[in-house]
VMD Tcl script that draws the C-alpha trace (Angstrom):
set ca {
  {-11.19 22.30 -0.85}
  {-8.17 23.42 0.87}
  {-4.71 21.39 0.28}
  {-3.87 19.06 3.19}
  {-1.27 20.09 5.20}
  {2.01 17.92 5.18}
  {2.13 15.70 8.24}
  {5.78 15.47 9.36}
  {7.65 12.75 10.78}
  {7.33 14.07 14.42}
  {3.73 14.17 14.09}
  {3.23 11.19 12.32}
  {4.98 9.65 15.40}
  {2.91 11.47 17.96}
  {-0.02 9.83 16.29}
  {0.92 6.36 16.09}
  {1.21 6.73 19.64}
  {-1.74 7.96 20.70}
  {-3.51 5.22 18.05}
  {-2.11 2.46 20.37}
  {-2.65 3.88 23.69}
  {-6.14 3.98 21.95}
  {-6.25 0.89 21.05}
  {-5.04 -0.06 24.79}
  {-7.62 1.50 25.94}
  {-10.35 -0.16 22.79}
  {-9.18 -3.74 24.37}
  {-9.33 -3.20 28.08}
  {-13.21 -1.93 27.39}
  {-12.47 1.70 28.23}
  {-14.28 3.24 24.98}
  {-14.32 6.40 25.69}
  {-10.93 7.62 26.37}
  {-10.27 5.55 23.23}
  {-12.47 7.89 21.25}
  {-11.00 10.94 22.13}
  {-7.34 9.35 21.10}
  {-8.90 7.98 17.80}
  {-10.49 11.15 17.23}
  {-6.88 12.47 17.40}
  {-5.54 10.32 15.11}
  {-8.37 10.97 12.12}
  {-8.59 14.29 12.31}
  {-4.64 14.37 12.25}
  {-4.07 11.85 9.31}
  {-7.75 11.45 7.66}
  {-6.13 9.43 4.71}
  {-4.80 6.50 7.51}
  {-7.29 3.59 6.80}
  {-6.37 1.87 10.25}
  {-7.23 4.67 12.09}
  {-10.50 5.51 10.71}
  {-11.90 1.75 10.95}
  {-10.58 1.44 14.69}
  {-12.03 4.71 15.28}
  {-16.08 3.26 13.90}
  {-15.23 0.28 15.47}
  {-14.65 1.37 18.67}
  {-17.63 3.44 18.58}
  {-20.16 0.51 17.83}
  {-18.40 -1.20 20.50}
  {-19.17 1.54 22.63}
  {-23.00 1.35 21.41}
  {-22.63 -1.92 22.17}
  {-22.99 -2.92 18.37}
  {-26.70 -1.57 17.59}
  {-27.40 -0.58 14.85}
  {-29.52 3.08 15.22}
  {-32.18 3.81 13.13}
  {-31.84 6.41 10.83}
  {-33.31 9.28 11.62}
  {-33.70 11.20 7.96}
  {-34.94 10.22 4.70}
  {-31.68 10.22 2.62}
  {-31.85 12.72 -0.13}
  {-31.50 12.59 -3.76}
  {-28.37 13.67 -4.83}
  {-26.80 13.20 -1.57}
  {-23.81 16.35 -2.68}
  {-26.66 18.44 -1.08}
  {-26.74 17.70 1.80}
  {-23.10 18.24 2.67}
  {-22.09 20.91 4.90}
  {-21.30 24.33 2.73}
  {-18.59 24.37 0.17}
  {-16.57 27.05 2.16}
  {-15.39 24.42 5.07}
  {-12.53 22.64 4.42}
  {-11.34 18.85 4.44}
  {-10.64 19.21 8.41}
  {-13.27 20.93 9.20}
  {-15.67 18.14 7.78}
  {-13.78 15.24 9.26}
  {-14.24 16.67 12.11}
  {-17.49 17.64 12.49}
  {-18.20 14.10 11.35}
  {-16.31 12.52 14.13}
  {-18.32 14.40 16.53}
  {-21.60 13.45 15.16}
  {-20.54 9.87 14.73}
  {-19.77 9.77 18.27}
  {-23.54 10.01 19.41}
  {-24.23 7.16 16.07}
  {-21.79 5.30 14.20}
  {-24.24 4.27 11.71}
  {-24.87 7.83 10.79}
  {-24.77 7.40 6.95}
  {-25.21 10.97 5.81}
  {-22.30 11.90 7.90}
  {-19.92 9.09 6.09}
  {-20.98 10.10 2.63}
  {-20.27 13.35 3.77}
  {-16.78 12.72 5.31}
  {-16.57 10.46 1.90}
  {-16.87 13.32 -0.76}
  {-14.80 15.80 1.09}
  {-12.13 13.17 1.28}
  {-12.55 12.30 -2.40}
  {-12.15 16.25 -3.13}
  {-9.07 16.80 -1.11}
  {-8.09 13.56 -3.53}
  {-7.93 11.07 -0.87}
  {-9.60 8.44 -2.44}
  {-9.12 5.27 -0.34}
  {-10.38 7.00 2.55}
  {-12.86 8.63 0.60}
  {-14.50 5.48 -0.82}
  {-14.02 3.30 2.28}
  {-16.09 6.23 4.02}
  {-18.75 5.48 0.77}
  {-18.31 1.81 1.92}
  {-19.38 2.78 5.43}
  {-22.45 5.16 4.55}
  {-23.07 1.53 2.53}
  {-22.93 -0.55 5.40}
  {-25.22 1.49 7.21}
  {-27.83 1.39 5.19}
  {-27.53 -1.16 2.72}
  {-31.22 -0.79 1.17}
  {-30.93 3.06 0.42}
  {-30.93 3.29 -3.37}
  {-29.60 7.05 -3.25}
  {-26.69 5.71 -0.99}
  {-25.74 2.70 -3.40}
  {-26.40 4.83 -6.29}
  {-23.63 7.62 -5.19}
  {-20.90 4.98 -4.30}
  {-21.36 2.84 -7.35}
  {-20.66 6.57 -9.76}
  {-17.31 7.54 -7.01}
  {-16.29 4.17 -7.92}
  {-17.16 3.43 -11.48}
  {-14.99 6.81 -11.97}
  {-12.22 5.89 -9.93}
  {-12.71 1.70 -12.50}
  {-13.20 0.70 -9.33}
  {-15.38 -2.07 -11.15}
  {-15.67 -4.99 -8.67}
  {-17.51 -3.23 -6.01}
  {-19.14 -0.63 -8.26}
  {-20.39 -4.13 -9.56}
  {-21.93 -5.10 -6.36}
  {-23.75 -2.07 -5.66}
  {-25.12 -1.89 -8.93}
  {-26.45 -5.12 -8.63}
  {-28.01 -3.97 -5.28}
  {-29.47 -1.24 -7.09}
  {-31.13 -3.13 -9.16}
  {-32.15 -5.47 -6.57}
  {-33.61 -3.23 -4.80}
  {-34.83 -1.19 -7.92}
  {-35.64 -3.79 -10.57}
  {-37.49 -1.24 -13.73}
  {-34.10 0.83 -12.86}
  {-33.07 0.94 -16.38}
  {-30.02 3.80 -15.90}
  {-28.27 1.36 -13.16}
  {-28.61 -2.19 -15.89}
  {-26.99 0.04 -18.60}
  {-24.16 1.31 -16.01}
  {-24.05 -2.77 -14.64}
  {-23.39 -3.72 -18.38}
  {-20.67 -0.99 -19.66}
  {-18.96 -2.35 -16.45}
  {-18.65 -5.73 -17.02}
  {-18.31 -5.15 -21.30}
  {-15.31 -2.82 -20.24}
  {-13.93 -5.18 -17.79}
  {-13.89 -8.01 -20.69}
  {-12.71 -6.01 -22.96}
  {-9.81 -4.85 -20.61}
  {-8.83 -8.62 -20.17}
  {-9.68 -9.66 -23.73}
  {-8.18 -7.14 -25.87}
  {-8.35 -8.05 -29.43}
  {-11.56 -10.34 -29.32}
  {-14.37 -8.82 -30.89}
  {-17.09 -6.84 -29.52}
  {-19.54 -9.62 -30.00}
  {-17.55 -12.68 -28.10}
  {-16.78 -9.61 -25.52}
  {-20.37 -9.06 -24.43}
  {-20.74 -12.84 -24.45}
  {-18.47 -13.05 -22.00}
  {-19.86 -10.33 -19.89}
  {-23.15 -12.11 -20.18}
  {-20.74 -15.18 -18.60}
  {-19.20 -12.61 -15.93}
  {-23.08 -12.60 -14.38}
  {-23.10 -16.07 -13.34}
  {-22.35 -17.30 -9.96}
  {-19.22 -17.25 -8.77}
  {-16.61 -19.30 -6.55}
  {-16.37 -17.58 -3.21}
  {-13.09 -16.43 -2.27}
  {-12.97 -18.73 0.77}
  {-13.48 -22.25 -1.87}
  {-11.20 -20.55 -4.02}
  {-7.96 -20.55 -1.27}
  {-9.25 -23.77 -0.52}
  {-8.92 -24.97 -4.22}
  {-5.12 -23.79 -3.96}
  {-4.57 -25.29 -0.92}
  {-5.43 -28.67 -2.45}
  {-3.31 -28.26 -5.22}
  {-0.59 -26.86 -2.92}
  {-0.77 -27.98 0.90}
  {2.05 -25.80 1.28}
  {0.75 -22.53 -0.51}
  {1.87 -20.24 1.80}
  {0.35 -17.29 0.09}
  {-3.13 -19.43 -0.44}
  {-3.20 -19.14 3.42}
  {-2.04 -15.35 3.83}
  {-5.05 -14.72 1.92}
  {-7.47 -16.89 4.13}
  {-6.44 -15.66 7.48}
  {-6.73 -12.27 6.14}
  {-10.14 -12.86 4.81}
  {-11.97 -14.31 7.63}
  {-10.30 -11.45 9.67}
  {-11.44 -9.25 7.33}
  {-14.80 -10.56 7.97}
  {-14.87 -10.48 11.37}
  {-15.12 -14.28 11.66}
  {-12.25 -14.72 14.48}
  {-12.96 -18.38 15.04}
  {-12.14 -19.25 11.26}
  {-9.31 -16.59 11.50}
  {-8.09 -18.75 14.50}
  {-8.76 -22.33 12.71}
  {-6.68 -21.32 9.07}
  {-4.04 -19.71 11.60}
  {-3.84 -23.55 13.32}
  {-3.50 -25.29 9.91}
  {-0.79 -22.77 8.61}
  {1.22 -23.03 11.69}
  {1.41 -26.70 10.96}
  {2.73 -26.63 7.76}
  {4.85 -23.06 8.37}
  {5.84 -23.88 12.57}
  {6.68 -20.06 14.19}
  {6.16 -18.30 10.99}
  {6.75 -14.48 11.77}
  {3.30 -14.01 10.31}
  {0.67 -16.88 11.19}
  {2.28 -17.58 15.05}
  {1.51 -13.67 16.32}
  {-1.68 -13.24 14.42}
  {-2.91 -16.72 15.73}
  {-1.71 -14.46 19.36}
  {-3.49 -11.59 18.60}
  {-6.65 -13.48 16.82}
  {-7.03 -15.43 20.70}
  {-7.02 -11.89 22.39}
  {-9.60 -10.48 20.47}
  {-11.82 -13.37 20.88}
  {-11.42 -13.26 24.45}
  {-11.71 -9.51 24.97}
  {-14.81 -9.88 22.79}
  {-16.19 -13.21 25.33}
  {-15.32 -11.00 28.18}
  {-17.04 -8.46 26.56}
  {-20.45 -10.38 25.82}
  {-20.42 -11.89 30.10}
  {-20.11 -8.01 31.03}
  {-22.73 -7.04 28.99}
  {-24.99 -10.24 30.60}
  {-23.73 -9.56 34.09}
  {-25.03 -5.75 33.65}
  {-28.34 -6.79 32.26}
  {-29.08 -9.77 34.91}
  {-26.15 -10.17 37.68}
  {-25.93 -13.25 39.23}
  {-22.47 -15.34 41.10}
  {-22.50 -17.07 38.04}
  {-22.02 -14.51 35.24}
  {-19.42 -12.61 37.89}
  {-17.29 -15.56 38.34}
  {-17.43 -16.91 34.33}
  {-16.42 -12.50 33.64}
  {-13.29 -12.97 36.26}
  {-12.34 -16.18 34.40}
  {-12.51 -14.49 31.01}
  {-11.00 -11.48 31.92}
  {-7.65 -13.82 33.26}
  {-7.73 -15.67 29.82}
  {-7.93 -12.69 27.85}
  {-4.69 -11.41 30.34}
  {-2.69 -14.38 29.66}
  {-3.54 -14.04 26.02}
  {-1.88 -10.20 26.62}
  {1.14 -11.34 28.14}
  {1.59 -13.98 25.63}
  {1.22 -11.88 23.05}
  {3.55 -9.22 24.15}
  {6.18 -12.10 25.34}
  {6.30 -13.31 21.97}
  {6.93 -9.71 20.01}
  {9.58 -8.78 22.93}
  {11.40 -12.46 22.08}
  {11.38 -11.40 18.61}
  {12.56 -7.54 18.87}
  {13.20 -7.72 22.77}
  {14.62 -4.16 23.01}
  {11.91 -2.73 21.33}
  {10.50 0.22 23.59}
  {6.79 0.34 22.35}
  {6.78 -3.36 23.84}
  {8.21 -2.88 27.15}
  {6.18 0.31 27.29}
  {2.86 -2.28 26.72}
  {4.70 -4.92 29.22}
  {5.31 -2.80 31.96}
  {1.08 -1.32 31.26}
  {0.48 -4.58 31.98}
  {2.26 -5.00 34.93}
  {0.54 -1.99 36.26}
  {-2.69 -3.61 35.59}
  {-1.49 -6.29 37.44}
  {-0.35 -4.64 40.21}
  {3.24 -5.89 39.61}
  {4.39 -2.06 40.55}
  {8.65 -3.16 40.82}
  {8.28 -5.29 37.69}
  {6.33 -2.59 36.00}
  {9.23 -0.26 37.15}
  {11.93 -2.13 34.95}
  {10.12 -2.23 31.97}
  {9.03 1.50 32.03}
  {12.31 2.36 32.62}
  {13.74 0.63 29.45}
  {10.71 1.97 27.45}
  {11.76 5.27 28.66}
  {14.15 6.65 25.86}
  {12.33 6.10 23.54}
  {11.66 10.35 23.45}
  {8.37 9.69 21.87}
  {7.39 7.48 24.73}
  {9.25 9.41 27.85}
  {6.84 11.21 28.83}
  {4.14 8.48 29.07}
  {6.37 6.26 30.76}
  {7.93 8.76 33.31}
  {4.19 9.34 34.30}
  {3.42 5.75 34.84}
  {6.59 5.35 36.84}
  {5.54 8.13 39.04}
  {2.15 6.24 39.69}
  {4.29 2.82 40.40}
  {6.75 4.88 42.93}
  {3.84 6.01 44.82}
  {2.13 2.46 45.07}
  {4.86 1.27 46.57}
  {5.73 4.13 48.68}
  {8.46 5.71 47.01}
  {7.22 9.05 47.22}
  {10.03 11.08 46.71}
  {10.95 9.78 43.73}
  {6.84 9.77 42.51}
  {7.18 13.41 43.04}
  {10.50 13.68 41.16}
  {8.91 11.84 38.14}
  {5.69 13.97 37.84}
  {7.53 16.67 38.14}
  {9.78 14.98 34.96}
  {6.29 13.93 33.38}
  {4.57 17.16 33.43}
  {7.49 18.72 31.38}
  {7.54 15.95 28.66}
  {3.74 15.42 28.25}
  {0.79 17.01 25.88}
  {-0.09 20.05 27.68}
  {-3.38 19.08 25.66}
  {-3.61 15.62 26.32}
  {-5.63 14.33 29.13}
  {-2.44 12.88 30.56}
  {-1.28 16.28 31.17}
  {-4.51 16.98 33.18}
  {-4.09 13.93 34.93}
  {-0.48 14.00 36.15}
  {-0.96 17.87 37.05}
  {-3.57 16.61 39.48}
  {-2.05 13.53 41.07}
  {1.05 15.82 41.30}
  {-1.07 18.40 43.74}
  {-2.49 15.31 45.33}
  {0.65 13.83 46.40}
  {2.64 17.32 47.26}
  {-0.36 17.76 49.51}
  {0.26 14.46 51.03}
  {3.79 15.76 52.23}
  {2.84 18.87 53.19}
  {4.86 20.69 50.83}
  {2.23 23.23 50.47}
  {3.57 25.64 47.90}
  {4.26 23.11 45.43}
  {0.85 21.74 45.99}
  {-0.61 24.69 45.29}
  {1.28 25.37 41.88}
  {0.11 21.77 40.40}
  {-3.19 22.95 41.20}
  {-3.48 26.35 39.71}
  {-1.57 24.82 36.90}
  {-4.25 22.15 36.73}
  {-7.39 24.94 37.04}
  {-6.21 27.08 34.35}
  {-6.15 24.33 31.84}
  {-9.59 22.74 33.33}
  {-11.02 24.51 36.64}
  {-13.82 21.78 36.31}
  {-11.58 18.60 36.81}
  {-12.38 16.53 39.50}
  {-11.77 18.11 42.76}
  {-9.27 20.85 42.02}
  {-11.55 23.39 43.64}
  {-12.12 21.84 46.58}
  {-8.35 20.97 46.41}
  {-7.13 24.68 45.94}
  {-9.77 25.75 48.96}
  {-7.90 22.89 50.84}
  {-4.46 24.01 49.98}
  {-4.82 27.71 50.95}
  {-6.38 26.86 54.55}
  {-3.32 25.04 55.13}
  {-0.91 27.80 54.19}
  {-2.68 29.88 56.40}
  {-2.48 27.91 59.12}
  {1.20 27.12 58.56}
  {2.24 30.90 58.38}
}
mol new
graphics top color blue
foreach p $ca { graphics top sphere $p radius 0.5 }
foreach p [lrange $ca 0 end-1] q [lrange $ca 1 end] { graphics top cylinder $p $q radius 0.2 }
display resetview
């Protein structure tokens, strides 16, 4: 496996931005521009944690959340089935992103993307790509089998525990996986107990088999003992989030905010907690209104699509009152305003946002977009000509700007410049939209002007 190339600060910049226009895009439902920026981001930094999960998540959103079935019988010794030795870390991730894009469930591809990343000696995105292939299918013996070794090597022991156990479960005359279940737990005792003897060791191991407290009582025992544990709570919050379980995120985020009022961490996670549960509401009524439309389901999907707006705004309000000249904020306020179709409000924000030189050439884009709504079009066509300089000639941006550029130089009648957008435009992607029938359009009128 090939050494991973350094990522420097520049980049690591360009990614976090395109992560959170992705996960713009994740939240507003639009899944699958938001793949092709999370794509971005794992391929470009395949040890970042956040970016891998949003980038699954966002796919099973986009498969709206069913499970596929698997369509191969997963084989023994599941190194064999990797692509060859000769490709390297990036090459694997991503070939893996692509297939996951068509099923996020694919297991083979995540114990795939799992081992190369546990070669190129990333191991926490390694095993949490073992923890996927898991997920998916949590009765495969081979799967469980091949995470519990990767992290029984790495004395990973607690979850190398837990798929042992599932082993056996699942395999009860398994005798290899009880003798791997009991080293575990004798070495774990013997970690914590050093100097006991072997023999009151393995009786404790014997102990470590019995049910335990969940983690949940457990916070909840502290709590008791300390209404005003702030850490007991930390660990709650982040638990049920963890889980997935936004209503109990939202309740412990309720208690702690009356025993810690404003706290820097409880107050905008409580924030963010009521977005997602209303993007995910909104979510659910689009999904019904698709399947059966009705008056009904059309007017509950506007009402949950203004709560989960409000939610936005609040959200962002709060962060900007906190940090208020931070630029990646009034970027995502004056987004919003655009949504809203608050073009002049949008303008101010964008314009603050705009020197921040990682987000310039997002925001002299937008600006152009909110010039032209309200009928500013000399200075729209000022500011995509601006935009096109500072943007991704490779990002779909780029494409985008290039085009409404043409559109809007055609609109004046300044032909020439019209016709340079559009060329421009065809040489990077002669497919896109109508720039073919926009070129034909251009030349007639050049002829006809000369």
């Amino acid at each position: 496996m090939q050494p991973i190339p350094e990522i420097s600060p520049a980049m690591r910049a360009r990614l976090q931005q395109t992560f959170e226009f992705g996960n713009q895009k994740m939240q507003l439902g639009q899944h699958e521009p938001a793949t092709l920026m999370f794509v971005q981001c794992v391929c470009g930094d395949p040890a970042n944690l956040i970016y891998m999960n949003s980038f699954i998540a966002n796919l099973r959103l986009q498969h709206g959340g069913q499970k596929k079935k698997s369509r191969f019988g997963f084989l023994k010794g599941a190194k064999s089935a990797l692509p060859a030795k000769e490709k390297d870390l990036a090459t694997t991730i991503k070939n893996g992103c692509e297939k996951l894009k068509s099923n996020p469930w694919d297991a083979q591809t995540f114990v795939s993307m799992g081992l190369a990343c546990l070669d190129a000696d990333l191991e926490e995105a390694g095993l949490a790509y073992l923890n996927h292939a898991v997920q998916s299918e949590p009765d495969n013996v081979d799967i469980l089998r091949l995470a519990a070794v990767e992290l029984t090597d790495r004395k990973v022991y607690d979850q190398a525990k837990i798929c042992w156990e599932r082993v056996l479960r699942l395999a009860p005359n398994d005798i290899d996986a009880g003798k791997r279940l009991n080293d575990i737990m004798l070495e774990q005792t013997i970690n914590k107990q050093k100097g006991t003897t072997q023999r009151e060791a393995e009786k404790a191991a014997e102990e470590e088999k019995q049910p335990k407290m969940s983690f949940e009582d457990e916070c909840e025992k502290r709590l008791r003992k300390n209404p005003e544990d702030r850490d007991a709570f930390l660990d709650l919050v982040e638990h049920f989030f963890q889980k997935g379980n936004l209503r109990k995120t939202e309740d412990a985020c309720k208690r702690a905010l009356k025993v810690f009022p404003d706290d820097a961490v409880f107050a905008p996670k409580l924030l963010e907690t009521q977005k997602a549960r209303a993007l995910d509401e909104m979510n659910r009524v689009k999904t019904q209104f698709e399947k059966a439309p009705s008056d009904a389901l059309k007017a509950k999907f506007a009402e949950q699509k203004k709560i989960f707006e409000e939610k936005s705004l609040e959200l962002i309000e709060y962060k900007l009152a906190k940090t208020p000249n931070a630029a990646p904020l009034r970027w995502e306020l004056g987004q919003f305003r655009m949504r809203q179709g608050q073009y002049k409000e949008a303008i101010a924000e964008l314009q603050a946002a705009k020197a921040d030189a990682t987000l310039a050439g997002q925001c002299l884009f937008a600006l152009a977009q909110c010039f032209q709504q309200i009928k500013q079009y000399r200075l729209a066509a000022t500011h995509y000509d601006q935009a096109i300089e500072k943007l991704d000639p490779n990002g779909e941006d780029f494409k985008k700007a290039l085009y409404y550029a043409a559109r809007l130089a055609f609109g004046l009648n300044d032909y020439e410049k019209a016709d340079d957008f559009a060329n421009k435009l065809a040489a990077v992607d002669f497919s896109y939209k109508d720039v073919a029938g926009l070129l034909d359009k251009i030349a007639e009128k050049r002829h006809n002007s000369n």
